[in-house]
N, C-alpha and C positions, 0 to 999 in steps of 0.2 A: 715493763711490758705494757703496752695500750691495751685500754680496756676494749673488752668485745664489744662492738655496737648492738644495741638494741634496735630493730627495727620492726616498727606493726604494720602492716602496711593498708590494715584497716582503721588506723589512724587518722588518715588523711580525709578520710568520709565523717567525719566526728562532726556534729551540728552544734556548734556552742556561741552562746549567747553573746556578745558586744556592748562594749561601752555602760557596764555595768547593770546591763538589762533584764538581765538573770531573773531577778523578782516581779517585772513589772505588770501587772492583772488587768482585767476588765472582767467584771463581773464572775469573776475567778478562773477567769482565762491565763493563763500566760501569754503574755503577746513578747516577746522577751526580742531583738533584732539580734539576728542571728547569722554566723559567716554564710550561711546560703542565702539568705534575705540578703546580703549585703550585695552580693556576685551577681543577684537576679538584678537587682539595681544598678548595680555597675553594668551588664549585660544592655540592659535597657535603654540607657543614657547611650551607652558605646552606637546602641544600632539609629537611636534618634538623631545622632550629631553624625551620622553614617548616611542616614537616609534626610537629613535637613540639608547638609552639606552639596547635595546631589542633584537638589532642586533648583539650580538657577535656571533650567530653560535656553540655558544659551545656545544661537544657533548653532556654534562650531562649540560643539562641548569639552571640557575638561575633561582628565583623566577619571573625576571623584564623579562627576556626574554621566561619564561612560561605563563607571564601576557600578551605580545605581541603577543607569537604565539596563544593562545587559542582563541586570540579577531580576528587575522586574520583565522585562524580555521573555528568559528563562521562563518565571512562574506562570504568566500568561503562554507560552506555548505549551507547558506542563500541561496548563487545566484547559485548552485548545484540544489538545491531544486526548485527554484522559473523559473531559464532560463535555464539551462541545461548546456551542455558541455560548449558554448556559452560563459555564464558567467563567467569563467575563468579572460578572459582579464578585467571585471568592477570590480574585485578586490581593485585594490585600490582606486577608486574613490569611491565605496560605504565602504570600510572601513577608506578612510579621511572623508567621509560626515557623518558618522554615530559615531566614534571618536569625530570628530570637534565639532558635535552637543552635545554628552554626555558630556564632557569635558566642553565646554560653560553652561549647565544644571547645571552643579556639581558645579564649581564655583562661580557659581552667589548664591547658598545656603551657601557658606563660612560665618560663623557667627563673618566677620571682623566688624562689629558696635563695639562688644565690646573694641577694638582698636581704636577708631576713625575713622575708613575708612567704605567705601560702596563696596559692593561686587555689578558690575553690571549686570544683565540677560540681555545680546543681545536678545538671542530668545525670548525672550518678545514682541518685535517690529517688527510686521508683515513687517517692509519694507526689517528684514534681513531672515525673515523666505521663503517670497515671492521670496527676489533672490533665495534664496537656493533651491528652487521650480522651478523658471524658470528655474535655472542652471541645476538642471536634467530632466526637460522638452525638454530644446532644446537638450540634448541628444539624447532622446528617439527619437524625430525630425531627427536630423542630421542621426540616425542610419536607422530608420525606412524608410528615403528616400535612402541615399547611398546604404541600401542594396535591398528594393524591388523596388525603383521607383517609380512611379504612381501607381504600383499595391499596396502601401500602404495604398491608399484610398479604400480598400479593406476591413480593419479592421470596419468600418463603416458597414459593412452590414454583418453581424454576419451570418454562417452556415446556410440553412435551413430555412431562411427569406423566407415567403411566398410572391408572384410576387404581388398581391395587395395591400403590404406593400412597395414595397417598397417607396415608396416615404415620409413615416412617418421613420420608424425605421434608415435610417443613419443622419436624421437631429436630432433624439433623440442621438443617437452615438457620433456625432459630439459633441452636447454642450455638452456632458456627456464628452468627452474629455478633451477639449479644458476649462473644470472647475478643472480638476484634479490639477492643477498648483495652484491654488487658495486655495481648500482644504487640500492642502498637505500642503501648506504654514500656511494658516489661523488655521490648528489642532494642531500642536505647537504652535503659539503666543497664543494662547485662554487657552489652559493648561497652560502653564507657568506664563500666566498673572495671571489667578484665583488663584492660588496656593498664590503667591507672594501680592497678595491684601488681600487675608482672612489672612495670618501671618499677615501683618503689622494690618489690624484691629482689630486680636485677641491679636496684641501690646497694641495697644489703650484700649482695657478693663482692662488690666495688667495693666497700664501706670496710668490709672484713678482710677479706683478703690483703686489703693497703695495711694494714694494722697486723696480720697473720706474718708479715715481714716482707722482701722484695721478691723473693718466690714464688709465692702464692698472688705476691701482687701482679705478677710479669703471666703469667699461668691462667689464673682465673681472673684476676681484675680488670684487666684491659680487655681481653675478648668481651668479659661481662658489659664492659661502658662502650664498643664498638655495639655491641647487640643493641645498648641501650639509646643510640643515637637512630641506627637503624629502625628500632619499635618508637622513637619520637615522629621522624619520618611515616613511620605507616599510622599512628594514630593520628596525622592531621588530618588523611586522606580519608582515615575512619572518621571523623569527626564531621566531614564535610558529606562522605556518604549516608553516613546516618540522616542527618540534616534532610538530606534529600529525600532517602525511603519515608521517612517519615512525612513529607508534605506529598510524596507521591501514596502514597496508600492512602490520606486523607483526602487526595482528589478523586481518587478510588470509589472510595465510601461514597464520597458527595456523587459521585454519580449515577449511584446503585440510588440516592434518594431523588436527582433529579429525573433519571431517565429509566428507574423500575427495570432497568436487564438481570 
């Protein structure tokens, strides 16, 4: 009889260290390089050799430098749209943050198992979703004071706030703020994780079922790995959505800090 598979399928988020880095310190830091440092690296290079590739300028463009401009296209109509003239100059930070992100998405679905390797999802792990959050928080920050000052504490008390309000509505404002960092972080690690946990479990009924004999395999296995092509299909689309809310809310922000509505 085959044995039952074992399957975690919080396994797959496990952070472990590479190339024997396990020990290595700085001032009694672990700096250890680890399968997520690896992916964000891989990620990195992917969108450089993405976005290098792109830049020849030619008058009648290629396909690779029609793929770069459309996507820059995109981010500049996004922040057109969202901040106005303004948004010009956060061009490229919301299109390396919204790249960065979709590119990390995309390859963390590479179906390298069948190779022996693991494909890892960074954005899985709220501690990288959370920077990426703060990182355009403290923009918003940094902009929203250098440009208005103290009168930025102004956005807190919305138009038209009636006087015996106020002492409720900018403390509502405020936490309503000051959580935006949070949910902007915490809405990609929660989609990506779901996604990534129901595949590996809809692994484990494949995995069992083949092994529970051809009955169980013809019954549950196959419907399980037709479902599980179909949830491959909807999480690129999630992957690419996500990508998206995420630079469109950070243009959001940026514009609550350029334009105080």
């Amino acid at each position: 009889m085959a044995a039952e598979a074992k399957v975690d399928p919080m396994h797959q988020f496990t952070i472990e260290p590479l190339f024997g880095s396990g020990n290595w310190e700085i001032a009694g830091y672990n700096i250890a390089f680890t399968n997520s440092a690896l992916w964000m690296a891989i990620s990195a290079v992917a969108l450089w050799i993405f976005v290098a590739g792109g830049m020849k300028r030619q008058l009648v463009p290629g396909r690779w430098q029609m793929a770069v401009e459309t996507f820059t296209g995109f981010i500049d109509d996004l922040l057109a749209a969202n901040v106005g003239k303004a948004g010009k100059k956060y061009v490229p930070y919301i299109f390396s943050l919204f790249m960065f992100i979709l590119f990390a998405n995309m390859l963390g679905l590479l179906p390298l198992g069948v190779v022996g390797l693991h494909a890892f999802t960074f954005t899985s792990h709220f501690t990288v979703t959370g920077i990426l959050a703060i990182l355009s928080f403290s923009i918003v920050l940094i902009v929203g004071f250098w440009r208005h000052g103290l009168h930025f504490f102004s956005l807190f008390v919305p138009h038209g706030t009636p006087i015996w309000l106020l002492w409720l509505i900018p403390v509502i404002e405020l936490i309503s703020f000051l959580v935006r960092p949070f949910s902007l972080g915490l809405r990609l690690f929660v989609a990506m994780m779901a996604g990534h946990v129901l595949l590996e479990v809809l692994s484990s009924f494949v995995i069992d079922s083949s092994n529970a004999g051809a009955g169980w395999g013809v019954f549950i296995g196959i419907p399980s790995f037709i479902l599980m092509v179909a949830i491959c299909a909807l999480e690129v689309l999630v992957a690419g959505i996500q990508a998206y809310v995420f630079a469109l809310l950070t243009s959001l922000y940026i514009n609550d800090a350029e334009n105080l509505h």
